[in-house]
N, C-alpha and C positions, 0 to 999 in steps of 0.2 A: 215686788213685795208680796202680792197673793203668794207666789211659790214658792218663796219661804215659810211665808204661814200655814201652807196647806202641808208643807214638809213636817214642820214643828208638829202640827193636829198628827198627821199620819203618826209620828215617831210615838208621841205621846199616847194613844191611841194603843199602839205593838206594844210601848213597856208597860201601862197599865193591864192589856190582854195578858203579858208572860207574869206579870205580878197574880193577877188573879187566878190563873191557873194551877189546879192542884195539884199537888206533888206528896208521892211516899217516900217515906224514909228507907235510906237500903240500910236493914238492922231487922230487929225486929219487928218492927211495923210493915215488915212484907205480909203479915197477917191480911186477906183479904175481907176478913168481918164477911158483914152481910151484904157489902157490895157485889152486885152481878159483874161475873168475868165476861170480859169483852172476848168475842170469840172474832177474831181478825184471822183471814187465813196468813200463813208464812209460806214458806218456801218447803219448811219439814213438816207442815200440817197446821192444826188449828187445836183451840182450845177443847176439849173433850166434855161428857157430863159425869158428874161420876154417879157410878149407879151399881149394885149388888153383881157381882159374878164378876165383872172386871179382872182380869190377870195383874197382876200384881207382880212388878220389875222391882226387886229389891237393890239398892246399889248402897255403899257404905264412900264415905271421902274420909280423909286419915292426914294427919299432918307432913308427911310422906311427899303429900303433894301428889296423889293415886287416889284414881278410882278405882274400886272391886264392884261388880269387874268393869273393866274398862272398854268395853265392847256389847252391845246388845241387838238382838233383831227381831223385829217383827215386821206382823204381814200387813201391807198396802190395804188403809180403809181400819184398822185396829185402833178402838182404845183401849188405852193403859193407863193401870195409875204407875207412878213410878214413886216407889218409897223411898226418900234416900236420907241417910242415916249418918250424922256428922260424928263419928270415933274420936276427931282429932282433940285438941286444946284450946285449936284457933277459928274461929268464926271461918264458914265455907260456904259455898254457892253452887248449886246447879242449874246450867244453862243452858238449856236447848238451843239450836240453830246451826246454820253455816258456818264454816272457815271463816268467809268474809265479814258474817256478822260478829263471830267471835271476836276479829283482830280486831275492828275498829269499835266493839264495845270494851274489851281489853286495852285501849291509846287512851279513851276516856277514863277509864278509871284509874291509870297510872295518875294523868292530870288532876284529876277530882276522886280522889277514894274515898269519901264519904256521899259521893253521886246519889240522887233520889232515882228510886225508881220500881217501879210493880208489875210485873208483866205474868199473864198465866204461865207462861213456857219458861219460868224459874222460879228460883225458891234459893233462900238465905236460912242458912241452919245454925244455929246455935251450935257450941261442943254440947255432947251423949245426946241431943235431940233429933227429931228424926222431923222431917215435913213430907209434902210431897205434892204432885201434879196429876195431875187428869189429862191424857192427852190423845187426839186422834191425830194419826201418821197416814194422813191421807195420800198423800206423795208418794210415792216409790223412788230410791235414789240411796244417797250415803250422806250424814251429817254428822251431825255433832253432839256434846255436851261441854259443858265445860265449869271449872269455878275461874270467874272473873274478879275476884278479889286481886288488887293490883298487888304483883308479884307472883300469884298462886298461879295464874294460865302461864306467864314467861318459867314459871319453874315446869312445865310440861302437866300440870292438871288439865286435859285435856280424855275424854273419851269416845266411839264411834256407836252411831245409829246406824245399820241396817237396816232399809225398809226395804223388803221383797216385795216384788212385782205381784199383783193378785192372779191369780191360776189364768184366769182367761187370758192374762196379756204375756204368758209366756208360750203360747202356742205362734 
């Protein structure tokens, strides 16, 4: 009898924790407000600050189901802000990260396309508006972006990060 009861506390316990837990809307409410961005490292880097002189990646998404351009690189240890500019008609997304992260945030939102969610290393753009990220590419390697709006990544919205190696570690 305890072990069931103690199961019951536990369970009730987890649903009350996932209940109180907040959650953003993926729409507009990707707006971060005055909330402080969590800077968690990834695999393609970490949140960035943004601050004056910043190089400035302009990218556009188009209902095409394309990025312009669809390929960018910078140097190992760089922030960027990355402007990017929805042309299209239809509600777009750009998403930092891996292949891997891509497919399996791409599986969820076939299943749930109205999904919550807020992460520095994307942004949700309305049509003609433009958003944007702060981002340091601390890593060196190849990744990604993407729009994960379900259908938009399986129609090949998909672009590439180059992050070059820093001088020293090419000798």
């Amino acid at each position: 009898m305890r072990s069931s009861r103690r199961a019951f506390v536990v369970a009730s316990l987890v649903t009350l924790g996932c209940a109180a837990t907040p959650v953003r809307a993926h729409g507009d409410a990707h707006a971060r407000g005055s909330a402080a961005v969590v800077k968690e490292q990834k695999a393609w880097g970490v949140a960035g600050d943004a601050r004056p002189g910043l190089r400035t990646i302009h990218v556009a998404m188009n209902d095409d189901m394309r990025f312009t351009p669809a390929s960018i690189t910078v140097d190992e240890g760089e922030t960027v802000r990355i402007a990017v500019k929805n042309d299209g008609r239809l509600m777009h997304e750009f998403v930092l990260g891996t292949k891997e992260v891509h497919d399996e945030h791409a599986a969820l939102m076939l299943k749930f396309p109205n999904m919550e969610h807020d992460e520095p290393y994307m942004v949700h753009v309305p049509p003609g508006r433009t958003g944007e990220i702060v981002w340091t590419f601390n890593r060196a390697g190849e990744f990604g972006f993407a729009c994960l709006i379900a259908g938009h990544y399986q129609a090949g919205m998909v672009g590439q990060v180059r992050v070059r190696p820093r001088a020293a570690a090419r000798h």
